[in-house]
C-alpha positions in Angstrom: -19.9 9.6 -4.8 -17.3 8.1 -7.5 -14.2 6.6 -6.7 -11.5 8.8 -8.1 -8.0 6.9 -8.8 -4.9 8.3 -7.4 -1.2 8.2 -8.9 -1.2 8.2 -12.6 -4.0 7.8 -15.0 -1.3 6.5 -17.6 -0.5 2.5 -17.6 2.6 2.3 -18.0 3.4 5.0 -15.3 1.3 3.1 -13.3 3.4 -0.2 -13.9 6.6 1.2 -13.8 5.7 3.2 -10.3 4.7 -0.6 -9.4 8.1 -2.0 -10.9 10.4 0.3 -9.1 8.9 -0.1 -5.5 9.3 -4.7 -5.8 13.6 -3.5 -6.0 13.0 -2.7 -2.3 15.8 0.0 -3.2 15.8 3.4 -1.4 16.6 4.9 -5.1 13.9 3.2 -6.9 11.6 3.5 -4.1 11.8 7.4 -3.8 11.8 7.6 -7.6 8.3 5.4 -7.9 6.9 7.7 -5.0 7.9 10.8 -7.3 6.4 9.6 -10.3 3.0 8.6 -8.5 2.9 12.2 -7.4 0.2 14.6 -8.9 0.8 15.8 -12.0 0.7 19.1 -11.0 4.8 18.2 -9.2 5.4 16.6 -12.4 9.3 17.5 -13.8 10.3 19.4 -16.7 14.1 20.1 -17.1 14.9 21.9 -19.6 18.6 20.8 -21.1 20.1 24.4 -19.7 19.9 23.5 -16.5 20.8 19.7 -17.0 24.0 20.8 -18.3 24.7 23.3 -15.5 23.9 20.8 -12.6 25.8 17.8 -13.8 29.4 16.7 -14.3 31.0 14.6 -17.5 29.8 11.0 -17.1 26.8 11.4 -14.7 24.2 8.7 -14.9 21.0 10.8 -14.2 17.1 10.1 -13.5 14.5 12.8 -14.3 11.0 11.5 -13.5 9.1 13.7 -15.8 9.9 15.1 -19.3 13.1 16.5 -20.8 12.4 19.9 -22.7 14.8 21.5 -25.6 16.0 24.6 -24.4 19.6 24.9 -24.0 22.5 23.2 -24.8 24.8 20.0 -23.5 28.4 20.2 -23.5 29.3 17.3 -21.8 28.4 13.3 -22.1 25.8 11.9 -19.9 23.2 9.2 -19.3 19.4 10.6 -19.1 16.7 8.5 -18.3 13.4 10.0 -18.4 9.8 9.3 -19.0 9.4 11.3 -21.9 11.6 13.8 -24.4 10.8 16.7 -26.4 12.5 15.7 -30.0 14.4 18.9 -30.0 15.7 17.4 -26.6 16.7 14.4 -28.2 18.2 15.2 -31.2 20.5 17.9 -28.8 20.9 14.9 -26.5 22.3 12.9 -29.2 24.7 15.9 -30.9 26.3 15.9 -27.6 27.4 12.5 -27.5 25.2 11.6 -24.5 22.4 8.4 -24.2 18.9 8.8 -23.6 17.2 5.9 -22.1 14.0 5.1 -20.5 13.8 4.5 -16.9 12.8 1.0 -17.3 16.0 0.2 -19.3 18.2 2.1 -16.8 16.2 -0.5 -14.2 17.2 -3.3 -16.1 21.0 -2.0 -16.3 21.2 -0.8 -13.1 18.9 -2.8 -10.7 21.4 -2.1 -7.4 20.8 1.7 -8.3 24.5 2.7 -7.7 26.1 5.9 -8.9 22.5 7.3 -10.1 21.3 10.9 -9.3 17.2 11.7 -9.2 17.2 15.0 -10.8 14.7 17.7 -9.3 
């Protein structure tokens, strides 16, 4: 009988599901919970639907990976764990910013106007 690890096999998942849950924010807190999830509930957002479920100026969170189809036509913040590079370079075009989730910790430690997108 091995002991089998639960939450993410990758570190830095691993750290950052550690980093999010010190804030003691209800944000970063439900966030760390959904990237410790199996990776079978893991997100993919394609940028279609992105664009269809957000307004000009949202600041959004996707915990899980940012895929290429579609198109943006408005300006937004993404943080994500990961990015397809047709997602990025379409991300870019549109005028928006891509960040990781750790820098969007670092500018946004209170968590305010931020939406988790599912």
């Amino acid at each position: 009988m091995s002991h089998q690890s639960k939450g993410p096999s990758n570190f830095y998942h691993r750290k950052l599901v550690r980093e999010l849950w010190k804030t003691k924010r209800r944000i970063w807190k439900k966030l760390s919970k959904k990237i410790a999830s199996p990776r079978s509930n893991s997100i993919e957002a394609n940028l279609y639907r992105i664009n269809k479920k957000t307004n000009v100026n949202d600041v959004i969170v996707i915990p899980g990976k940012v895929l290429g189809i579609g198109e943006l036509n408005h300006k937004l913040t993404i943080a994500c764990l990961e990015c397809s590079t047709s997602a990025k370079k379409k991300i870019e075009q549109s005028g928006s910013k891509i960040l990781t989730i750790n820098e969007l910790l670092e500018q946004n430690p209170e968590g305010k106007n931020i939406k988790i997108f599912y």
